[in-house]
N, CA, C and O atoms as CSV, one atom per row, in Angstrom:
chain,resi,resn,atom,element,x,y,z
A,1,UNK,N,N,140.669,23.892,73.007
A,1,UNK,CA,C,140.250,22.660,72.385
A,1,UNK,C,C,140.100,21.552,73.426
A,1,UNK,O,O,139.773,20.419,73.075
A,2,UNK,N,N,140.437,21.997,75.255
A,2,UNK,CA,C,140.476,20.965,75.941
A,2,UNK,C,C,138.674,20.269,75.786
A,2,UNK,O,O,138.495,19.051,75.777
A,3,UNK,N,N,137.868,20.954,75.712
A,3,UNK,CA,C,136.425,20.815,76.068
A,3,UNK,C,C,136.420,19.134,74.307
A,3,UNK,O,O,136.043,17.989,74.558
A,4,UNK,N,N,136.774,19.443,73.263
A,4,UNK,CA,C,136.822,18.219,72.525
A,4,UNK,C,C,137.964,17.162,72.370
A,4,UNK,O,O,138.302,16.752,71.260
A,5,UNK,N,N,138.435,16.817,73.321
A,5,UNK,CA,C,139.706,16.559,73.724
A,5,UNK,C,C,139.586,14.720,73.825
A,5,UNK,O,O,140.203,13.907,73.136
A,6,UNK,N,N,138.567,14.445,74.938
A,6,UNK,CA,C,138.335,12.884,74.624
A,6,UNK,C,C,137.070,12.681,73.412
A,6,UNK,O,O,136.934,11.674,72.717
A,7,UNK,N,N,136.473,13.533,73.382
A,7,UNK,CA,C,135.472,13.143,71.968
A,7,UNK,C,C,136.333,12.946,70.469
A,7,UNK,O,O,135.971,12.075,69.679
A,8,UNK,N,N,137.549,13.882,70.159
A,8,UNK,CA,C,138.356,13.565,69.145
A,8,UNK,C,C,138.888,12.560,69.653
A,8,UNK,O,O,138.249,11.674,69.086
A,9,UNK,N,N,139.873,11.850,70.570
A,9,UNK,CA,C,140.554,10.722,71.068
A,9,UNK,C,C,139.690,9.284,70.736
A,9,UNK,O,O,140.188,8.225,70.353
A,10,UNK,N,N,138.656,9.485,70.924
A,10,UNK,CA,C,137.385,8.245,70.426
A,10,UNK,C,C,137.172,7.904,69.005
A,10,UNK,O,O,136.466,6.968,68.631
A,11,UNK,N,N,137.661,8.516,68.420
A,11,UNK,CA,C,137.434,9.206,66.280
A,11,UNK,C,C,138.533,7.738,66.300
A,11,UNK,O,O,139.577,7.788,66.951
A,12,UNK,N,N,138.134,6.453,65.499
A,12,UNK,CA,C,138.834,5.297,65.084
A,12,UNK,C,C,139.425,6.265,63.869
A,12,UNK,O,O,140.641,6.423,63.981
A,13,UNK,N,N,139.074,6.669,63.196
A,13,UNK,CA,C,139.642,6.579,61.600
A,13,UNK,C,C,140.581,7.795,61.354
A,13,UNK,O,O,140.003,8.818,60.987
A,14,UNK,N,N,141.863,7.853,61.485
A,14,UNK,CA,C,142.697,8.616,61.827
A,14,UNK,C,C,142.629,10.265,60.814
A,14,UNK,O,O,143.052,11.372,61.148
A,15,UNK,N,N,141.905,9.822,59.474
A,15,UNK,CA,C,141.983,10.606,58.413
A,15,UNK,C,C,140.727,11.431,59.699
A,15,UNK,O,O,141.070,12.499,60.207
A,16,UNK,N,N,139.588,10.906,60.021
A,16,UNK,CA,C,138.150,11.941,60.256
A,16,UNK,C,C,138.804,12.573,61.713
A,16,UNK,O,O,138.507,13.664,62.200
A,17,UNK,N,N,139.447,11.918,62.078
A,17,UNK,CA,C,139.912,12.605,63.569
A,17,UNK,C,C,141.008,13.876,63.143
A,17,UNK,O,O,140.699,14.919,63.719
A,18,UNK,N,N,142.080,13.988,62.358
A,18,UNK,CA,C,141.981,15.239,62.107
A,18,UNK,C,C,141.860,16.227,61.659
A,18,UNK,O,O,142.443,17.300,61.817
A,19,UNK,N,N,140.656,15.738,60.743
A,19,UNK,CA,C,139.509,16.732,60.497
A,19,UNK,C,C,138.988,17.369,61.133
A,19,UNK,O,O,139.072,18.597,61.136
A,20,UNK,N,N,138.274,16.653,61.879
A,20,UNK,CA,C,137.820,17.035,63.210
A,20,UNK,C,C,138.178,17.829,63.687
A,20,UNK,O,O,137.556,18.875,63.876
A,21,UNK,N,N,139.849,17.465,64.206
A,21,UNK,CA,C,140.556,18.159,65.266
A,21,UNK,C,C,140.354,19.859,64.609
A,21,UNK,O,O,139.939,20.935,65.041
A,22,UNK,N,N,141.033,19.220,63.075
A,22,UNK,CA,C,141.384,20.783,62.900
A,22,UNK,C,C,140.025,21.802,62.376
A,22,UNK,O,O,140.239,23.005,62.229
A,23,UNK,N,N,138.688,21.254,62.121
A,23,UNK,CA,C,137.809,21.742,61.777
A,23,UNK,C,C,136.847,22.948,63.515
A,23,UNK,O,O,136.206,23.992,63.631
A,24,UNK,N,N,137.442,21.721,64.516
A,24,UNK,CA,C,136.946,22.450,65.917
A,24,UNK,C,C,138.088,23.644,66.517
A,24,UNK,O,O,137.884,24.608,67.254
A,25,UNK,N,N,139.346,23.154,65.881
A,25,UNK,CA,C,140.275,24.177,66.211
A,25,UNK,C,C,140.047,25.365,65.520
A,25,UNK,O,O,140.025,26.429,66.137
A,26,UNK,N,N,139.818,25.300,63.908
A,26,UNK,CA,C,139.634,26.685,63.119
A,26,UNK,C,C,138.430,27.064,63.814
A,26,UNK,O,O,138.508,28.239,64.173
A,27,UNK,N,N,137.325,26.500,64.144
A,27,UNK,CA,C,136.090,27.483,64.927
A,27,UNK,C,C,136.538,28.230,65.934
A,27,UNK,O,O,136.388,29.449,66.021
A,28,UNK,N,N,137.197,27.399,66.856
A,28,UNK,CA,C,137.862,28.401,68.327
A,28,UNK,C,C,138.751,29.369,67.743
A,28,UNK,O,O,138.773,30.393,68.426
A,29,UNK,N,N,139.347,29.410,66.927
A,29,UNK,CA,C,140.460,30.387,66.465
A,29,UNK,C,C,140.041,31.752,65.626
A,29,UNK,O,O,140.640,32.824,65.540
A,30,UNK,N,N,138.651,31.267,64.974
A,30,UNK,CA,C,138.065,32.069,64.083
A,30,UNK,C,C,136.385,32.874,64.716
A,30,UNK,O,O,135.958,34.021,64.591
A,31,UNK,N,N,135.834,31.709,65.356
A,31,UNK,CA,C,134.886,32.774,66.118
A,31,UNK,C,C,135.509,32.668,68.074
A,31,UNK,O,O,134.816,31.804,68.611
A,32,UNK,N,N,136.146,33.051,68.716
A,32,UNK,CA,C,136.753,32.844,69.848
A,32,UNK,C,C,135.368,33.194,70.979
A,32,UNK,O,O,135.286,32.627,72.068
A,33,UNK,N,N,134.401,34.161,70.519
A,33,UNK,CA,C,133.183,34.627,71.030
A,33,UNK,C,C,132.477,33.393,71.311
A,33,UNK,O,O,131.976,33.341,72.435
A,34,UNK,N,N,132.298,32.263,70.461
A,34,UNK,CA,C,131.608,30.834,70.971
A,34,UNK,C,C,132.219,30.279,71.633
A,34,UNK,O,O,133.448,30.256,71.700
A,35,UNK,N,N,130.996,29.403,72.602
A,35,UNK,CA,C,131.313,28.761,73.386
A,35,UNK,C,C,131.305,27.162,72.983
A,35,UNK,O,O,130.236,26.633,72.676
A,36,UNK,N,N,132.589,26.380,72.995
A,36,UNK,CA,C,132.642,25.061,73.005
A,36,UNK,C,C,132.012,24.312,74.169
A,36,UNK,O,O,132.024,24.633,75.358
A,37,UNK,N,N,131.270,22.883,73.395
A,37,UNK,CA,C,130.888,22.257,74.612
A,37,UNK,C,C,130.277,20.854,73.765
A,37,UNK,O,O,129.800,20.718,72.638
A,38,UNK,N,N,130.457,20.218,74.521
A,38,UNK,CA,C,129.718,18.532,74.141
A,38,UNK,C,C,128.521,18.442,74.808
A,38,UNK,O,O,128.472,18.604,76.027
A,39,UNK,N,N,127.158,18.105,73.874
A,39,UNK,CA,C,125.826,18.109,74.367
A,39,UNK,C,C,125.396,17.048,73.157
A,39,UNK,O,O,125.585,17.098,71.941
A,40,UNK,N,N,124.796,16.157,73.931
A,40,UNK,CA,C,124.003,14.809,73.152
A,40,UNK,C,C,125.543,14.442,72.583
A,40,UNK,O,O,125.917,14.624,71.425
A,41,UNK,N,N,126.289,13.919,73.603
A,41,UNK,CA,C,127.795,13.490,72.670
A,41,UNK,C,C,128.398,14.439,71.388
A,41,UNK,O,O,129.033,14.087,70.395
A,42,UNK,N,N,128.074,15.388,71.691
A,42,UNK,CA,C,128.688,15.849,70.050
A,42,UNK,C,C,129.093,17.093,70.509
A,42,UNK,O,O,128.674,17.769,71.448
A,43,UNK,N,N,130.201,17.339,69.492
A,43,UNK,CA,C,130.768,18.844,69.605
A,43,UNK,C,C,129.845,20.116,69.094
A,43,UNK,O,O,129.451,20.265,67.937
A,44,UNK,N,N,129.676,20.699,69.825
A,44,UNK,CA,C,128.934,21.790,69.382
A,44,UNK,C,C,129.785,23.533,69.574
A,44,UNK,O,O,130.796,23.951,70.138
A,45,UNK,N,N,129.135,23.879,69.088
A,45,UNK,CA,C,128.993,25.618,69.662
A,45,UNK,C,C,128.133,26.773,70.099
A,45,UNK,O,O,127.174,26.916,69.340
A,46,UNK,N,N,128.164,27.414,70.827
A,46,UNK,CA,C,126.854,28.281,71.302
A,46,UNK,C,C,127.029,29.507,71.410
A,46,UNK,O,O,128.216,29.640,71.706
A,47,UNK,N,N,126.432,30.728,71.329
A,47,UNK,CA,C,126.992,31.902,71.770
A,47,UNK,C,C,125.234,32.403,72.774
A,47,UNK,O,O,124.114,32.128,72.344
A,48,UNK,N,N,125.410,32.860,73.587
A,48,UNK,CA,C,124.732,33.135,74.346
A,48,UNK,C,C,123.636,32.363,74.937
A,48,UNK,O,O,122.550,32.817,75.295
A,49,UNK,N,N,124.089,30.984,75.011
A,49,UNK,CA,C,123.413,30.063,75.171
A,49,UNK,C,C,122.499,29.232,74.527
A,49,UNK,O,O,121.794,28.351,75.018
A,50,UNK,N,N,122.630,29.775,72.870
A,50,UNK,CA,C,121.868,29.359,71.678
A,50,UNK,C,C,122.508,28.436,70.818
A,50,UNK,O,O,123.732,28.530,70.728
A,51,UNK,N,N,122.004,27.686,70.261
A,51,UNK,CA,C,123.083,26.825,69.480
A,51,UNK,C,C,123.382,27.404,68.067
A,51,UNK,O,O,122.517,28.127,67.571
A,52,UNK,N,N,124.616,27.137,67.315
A,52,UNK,CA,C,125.080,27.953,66.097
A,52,UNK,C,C,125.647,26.948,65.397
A,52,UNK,O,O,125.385,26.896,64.196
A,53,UNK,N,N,126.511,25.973,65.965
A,53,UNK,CA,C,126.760,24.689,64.666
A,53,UNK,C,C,127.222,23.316,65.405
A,53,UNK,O,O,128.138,23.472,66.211
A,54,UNK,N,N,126.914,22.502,65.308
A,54,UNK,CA,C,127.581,21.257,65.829
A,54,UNK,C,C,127.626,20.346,64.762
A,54,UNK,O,O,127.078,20.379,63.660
A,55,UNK,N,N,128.731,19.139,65.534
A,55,UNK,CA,C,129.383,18.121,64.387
A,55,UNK,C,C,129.217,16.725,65.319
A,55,UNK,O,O,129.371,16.559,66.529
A,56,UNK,N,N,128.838,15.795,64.244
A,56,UNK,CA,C,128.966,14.531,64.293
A,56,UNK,C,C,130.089,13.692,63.495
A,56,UNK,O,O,130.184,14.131,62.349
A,57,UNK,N,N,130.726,12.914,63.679
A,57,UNK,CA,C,131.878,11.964,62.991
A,57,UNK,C,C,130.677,10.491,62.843
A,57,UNK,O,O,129.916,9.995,63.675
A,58,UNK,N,N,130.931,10.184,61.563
A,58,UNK,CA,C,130.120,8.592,60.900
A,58,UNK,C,C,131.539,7.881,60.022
A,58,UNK,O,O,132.664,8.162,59.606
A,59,UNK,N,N,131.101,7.397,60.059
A,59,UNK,CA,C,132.352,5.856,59.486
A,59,UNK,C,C,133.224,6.849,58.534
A,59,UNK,O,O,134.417,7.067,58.746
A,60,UNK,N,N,132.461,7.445,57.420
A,60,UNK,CA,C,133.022,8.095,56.270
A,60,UNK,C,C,132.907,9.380,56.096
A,60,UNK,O,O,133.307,9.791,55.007
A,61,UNK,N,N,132.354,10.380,57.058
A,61,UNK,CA,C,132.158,11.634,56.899
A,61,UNK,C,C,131.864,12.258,58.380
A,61,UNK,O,O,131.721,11.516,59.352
A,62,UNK,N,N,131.783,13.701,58.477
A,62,UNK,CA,C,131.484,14.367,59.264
A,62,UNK,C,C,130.131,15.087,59.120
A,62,UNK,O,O,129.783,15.527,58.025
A,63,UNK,N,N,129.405,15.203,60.164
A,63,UNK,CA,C,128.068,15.849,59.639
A,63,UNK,C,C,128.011,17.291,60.337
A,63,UNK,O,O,128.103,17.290,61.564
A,64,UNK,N,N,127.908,18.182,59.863
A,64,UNK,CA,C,127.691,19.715,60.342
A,64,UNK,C,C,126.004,19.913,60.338
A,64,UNK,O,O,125.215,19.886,59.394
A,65,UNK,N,N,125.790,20.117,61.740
A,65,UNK,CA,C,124.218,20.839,61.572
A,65,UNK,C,C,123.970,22.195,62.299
A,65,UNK,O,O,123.946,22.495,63.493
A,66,UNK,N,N,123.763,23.044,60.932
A,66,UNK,CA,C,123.680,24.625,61.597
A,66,UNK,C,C,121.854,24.715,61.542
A,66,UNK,O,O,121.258,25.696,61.097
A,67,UNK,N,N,121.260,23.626,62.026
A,67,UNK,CA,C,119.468,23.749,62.064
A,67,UNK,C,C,118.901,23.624,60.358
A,67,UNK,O,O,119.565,23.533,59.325
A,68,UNK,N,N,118.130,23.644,60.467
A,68,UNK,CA,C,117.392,23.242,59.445
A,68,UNK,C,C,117.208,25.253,58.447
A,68,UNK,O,O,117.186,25.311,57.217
A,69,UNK,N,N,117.122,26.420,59.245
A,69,UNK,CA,C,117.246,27.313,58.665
A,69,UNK,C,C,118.837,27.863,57.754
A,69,UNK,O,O,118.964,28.495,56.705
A,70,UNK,N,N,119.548,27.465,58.414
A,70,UNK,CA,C,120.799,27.471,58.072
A,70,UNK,C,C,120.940,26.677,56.823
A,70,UNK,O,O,121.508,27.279,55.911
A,71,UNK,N,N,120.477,25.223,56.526
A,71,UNK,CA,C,120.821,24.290,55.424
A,71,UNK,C,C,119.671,25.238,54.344
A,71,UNK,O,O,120.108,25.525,53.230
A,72,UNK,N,N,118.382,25.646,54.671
A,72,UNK,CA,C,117.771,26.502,53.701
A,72,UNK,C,C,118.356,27.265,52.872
A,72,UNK,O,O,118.302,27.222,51.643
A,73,UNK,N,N,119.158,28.262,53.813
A,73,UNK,CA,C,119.539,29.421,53.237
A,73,UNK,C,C,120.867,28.971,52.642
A,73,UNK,O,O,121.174,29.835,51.821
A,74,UNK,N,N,121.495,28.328,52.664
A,74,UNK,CA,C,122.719,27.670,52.035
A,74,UNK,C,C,122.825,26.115,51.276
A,74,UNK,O,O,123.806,25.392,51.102
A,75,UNK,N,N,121.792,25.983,51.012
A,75,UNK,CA,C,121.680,25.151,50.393
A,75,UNK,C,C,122.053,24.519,48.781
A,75,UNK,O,O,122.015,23.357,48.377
A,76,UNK,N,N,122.448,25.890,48.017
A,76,UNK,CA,C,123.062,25.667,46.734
A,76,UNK,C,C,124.262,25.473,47.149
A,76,UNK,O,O,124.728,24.336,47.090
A,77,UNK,N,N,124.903,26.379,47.580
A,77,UNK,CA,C,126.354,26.607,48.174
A,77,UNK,C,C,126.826,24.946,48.662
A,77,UNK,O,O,127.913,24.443,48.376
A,78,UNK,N,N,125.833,24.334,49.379
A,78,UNK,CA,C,126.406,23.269,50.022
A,78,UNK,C,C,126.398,22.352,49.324
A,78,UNK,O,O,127.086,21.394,49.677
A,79,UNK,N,N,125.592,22.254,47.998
A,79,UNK,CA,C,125.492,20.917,46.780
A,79,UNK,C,C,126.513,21.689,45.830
A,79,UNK,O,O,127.041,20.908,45.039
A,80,UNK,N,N,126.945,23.038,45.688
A,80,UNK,CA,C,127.941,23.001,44.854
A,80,UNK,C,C,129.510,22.433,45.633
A,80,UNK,O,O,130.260,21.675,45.018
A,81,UNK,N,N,129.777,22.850,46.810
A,81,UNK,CA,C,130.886,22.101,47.798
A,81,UNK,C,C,130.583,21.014,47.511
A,81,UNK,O,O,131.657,20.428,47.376
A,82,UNK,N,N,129.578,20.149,47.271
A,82,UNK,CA,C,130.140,18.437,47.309
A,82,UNK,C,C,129.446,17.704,48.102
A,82,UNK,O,O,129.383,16.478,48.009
A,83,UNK,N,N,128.760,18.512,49.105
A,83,UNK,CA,C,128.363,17.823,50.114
A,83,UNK,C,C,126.614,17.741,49.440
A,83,UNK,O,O,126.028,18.418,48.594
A,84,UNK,N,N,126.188,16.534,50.322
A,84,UNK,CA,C,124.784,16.132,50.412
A,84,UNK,C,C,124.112,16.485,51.541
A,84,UNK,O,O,124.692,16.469,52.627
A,85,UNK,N,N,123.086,16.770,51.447
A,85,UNK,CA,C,122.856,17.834,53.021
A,85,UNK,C,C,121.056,16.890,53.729
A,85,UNK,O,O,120.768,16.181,52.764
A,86,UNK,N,N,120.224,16.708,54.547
A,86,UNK,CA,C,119.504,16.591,54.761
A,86,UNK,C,C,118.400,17.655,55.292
A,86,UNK,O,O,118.817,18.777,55.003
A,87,UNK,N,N,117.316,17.721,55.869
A,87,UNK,CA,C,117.046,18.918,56.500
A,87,UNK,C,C,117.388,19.829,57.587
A,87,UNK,O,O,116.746,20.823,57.927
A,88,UNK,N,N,118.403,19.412,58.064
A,88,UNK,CA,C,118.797,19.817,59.110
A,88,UNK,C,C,120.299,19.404,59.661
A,88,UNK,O,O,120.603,19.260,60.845
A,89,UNK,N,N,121.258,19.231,58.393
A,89,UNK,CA,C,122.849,18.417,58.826
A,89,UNK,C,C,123.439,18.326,57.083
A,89,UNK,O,O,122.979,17.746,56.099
A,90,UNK,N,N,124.234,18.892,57.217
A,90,UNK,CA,C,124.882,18.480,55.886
A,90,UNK,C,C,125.979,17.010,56.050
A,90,UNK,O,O,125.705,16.355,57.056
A,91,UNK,N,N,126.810,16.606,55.446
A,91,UNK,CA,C,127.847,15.575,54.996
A,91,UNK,C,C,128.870,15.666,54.308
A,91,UNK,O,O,128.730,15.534,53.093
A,92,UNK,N,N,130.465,15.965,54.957
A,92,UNK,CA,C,131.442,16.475,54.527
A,92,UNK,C,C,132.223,14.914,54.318
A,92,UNK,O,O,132.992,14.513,55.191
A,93,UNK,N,N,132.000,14.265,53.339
A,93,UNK,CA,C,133.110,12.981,53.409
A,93,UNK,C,C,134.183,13.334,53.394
A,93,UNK,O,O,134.668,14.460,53.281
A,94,UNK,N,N,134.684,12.203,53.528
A,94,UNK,CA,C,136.800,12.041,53.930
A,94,UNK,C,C,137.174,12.406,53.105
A,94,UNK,O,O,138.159,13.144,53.124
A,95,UNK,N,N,136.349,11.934,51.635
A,95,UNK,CA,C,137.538,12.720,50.342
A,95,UNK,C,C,137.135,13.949,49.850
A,95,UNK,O,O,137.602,14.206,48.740
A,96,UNK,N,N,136.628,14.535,50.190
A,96,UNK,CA,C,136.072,15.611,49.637
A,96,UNK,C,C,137.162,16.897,50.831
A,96,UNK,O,O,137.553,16.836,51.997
A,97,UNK,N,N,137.294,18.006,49.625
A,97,UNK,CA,C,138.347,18.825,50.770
A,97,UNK,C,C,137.049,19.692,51.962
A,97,UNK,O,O,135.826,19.754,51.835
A,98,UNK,N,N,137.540,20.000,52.563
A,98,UNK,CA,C,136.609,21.040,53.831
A,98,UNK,C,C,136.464,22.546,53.202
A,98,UNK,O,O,137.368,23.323,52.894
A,99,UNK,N,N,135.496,22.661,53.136
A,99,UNK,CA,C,135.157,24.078,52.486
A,99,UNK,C,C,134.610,25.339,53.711
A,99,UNK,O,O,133.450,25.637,53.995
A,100,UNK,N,N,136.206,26.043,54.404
A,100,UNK,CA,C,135.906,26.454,55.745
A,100,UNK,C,C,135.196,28.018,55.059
A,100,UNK,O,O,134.365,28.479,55.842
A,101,UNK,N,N,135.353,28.740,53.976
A,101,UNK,CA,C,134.700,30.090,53.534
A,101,UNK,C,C,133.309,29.271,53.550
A,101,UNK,O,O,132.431,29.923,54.116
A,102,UNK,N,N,133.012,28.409,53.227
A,102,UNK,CA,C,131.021,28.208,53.105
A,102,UNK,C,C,131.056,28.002,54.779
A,102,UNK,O,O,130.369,28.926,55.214
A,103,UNK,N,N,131.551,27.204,55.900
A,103,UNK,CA,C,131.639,27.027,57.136
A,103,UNK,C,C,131.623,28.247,57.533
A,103,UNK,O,O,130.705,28.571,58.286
A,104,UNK,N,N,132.612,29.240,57.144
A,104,UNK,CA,C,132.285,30.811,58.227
A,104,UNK,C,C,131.147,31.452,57.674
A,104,UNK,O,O,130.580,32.168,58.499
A,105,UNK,N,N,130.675,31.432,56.654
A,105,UNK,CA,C,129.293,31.922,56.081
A,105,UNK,C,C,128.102,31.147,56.939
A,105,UNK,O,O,127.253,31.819,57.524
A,106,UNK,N,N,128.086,29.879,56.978
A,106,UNK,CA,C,127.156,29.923,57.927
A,106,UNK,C,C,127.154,29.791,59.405
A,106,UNK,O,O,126.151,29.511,60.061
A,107,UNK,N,N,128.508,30.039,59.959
A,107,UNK,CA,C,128.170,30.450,61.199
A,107,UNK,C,C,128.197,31.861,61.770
A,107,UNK,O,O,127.901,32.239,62.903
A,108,UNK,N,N,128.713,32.699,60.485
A,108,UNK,CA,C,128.337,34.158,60.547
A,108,UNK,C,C,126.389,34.214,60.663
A,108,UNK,O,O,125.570,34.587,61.504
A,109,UNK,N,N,126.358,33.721,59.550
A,109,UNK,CA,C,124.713,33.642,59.444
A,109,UNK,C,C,123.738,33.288,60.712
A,109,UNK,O,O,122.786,33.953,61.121
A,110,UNK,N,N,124.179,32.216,61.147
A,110,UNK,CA,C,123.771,31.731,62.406
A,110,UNK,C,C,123.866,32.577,63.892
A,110,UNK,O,O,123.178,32.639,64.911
A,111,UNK,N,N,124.608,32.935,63.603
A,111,UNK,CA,C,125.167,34.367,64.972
A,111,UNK,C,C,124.142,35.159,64.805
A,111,UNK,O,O,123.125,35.249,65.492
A,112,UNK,N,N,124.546,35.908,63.568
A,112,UNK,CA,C,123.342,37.106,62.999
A,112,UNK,C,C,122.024,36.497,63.013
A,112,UNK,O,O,121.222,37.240,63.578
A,113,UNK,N,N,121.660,35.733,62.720
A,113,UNK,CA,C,120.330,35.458,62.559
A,113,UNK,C,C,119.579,35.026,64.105
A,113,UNK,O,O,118.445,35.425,64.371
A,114,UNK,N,N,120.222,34.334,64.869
A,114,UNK,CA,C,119.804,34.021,66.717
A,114,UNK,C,C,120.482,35.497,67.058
A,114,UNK,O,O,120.100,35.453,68.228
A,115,UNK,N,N,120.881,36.227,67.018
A,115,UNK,CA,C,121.634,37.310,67.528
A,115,UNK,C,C,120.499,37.601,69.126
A,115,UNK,O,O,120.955,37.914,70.226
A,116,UNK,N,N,119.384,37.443,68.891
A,116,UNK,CA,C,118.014,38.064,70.162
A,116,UNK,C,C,117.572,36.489,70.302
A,116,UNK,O,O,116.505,36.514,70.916
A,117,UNK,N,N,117.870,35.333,70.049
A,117,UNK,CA,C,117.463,33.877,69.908
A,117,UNK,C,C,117.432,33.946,71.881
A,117,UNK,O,O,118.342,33.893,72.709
A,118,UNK,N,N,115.863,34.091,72.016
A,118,UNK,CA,C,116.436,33.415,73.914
A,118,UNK,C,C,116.324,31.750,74.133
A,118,UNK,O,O,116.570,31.176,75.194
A,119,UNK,N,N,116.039,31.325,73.303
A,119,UNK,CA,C,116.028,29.681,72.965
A,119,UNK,C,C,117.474,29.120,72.384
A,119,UNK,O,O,118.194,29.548,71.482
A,120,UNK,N,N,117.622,27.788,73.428
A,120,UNK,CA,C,118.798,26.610,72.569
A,120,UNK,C,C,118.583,26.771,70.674
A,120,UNK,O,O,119.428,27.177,69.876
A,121,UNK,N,N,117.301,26.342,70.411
A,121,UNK,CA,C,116.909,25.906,69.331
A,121,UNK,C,C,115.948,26.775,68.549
A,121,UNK,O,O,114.920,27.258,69.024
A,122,UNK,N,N,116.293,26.900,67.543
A,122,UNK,CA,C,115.076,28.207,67.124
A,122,UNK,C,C,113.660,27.818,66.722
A,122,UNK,O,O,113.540,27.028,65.785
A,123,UNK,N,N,112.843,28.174,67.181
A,123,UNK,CA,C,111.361,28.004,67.230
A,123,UNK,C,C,111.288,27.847,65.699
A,123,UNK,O,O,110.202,27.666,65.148
C-alpha cells in the first residue's frame, strides 16, 4: 500500500480516506497479480501494463472507473448497489456501504476481457 501512501494522507475527510485506504488495500490483498501505481494523480491498477480500475476521492464520494466497457457490462448491477455511474466512472458516496462482490466482478471482468489488451486503454 506504500505506492498510495501520500495520495490517501491528502484525503481531508476522514470518513473517504478510509475508504479509500481500505478499498486499495482489499485490491492488493485480493488481486496481488496487479500492479499499484498513481497516474494522472489517482490510484490506479494495471496488470500487464493495461489499465483495469482506478479511483478518484470528490468532497462526498469516491469514483471507480473500470472504462467505459466495464460500466456497460455492469451497469444494472451498479444502479442496483446505489451508485450513479457516468460513461466511464461510477460514484460510491460516503453513505452508501462499498459493494466489494460487484468491485471483484468487475475487475475479474476487466483482467479477462484486456487479458491480450497491448494498449493502456482499450481501443
Amino acid at each position: 500500500m506504500h505506492v498510495f501512501e501520500e495520495y490517501v494522507s491528502n484525503i481531508g475527510n476522514p470518513e473517504l480516506k478510509q475508504r479509500t485506504q481500505d478499498i486499495l488495500q482489499w485490491i492488493e490483498d485480493t488481486f496481488p497479480q496487479l500492479e499499484p501505481r498513481i497516474a494522472w494523480n489517482q490510484p490506479m491498477f494495471t496488470d500487464h501494463g493495461t489499465f483495469i480500475i482506478g479511483f478518484s476521492v470528490a468532497k462526498h464520494h469516491i469514483s471507480v472507473a473500470p472504462e467505459g466497457k466495464g460500466i456497460d457490462h455492469f451497469s444494472a448491477e451498479i444502479v442496483q448497489a446505489g451508485y450513479d455511474h457516468g460513461k466511464k466512472m461510477f460514484r460510491m458516496k460516503e453513505s452508501f456501504p462499498i459493494d466489494y462482490p460487484l468491485l471483484k466482478k468487475i475487475i475479474e471482468f476487466n483482467i479477462e476481457d484486456k487479458a491480450i489488451c497491448p494498449t493502456f486503454w482499450r481501443k
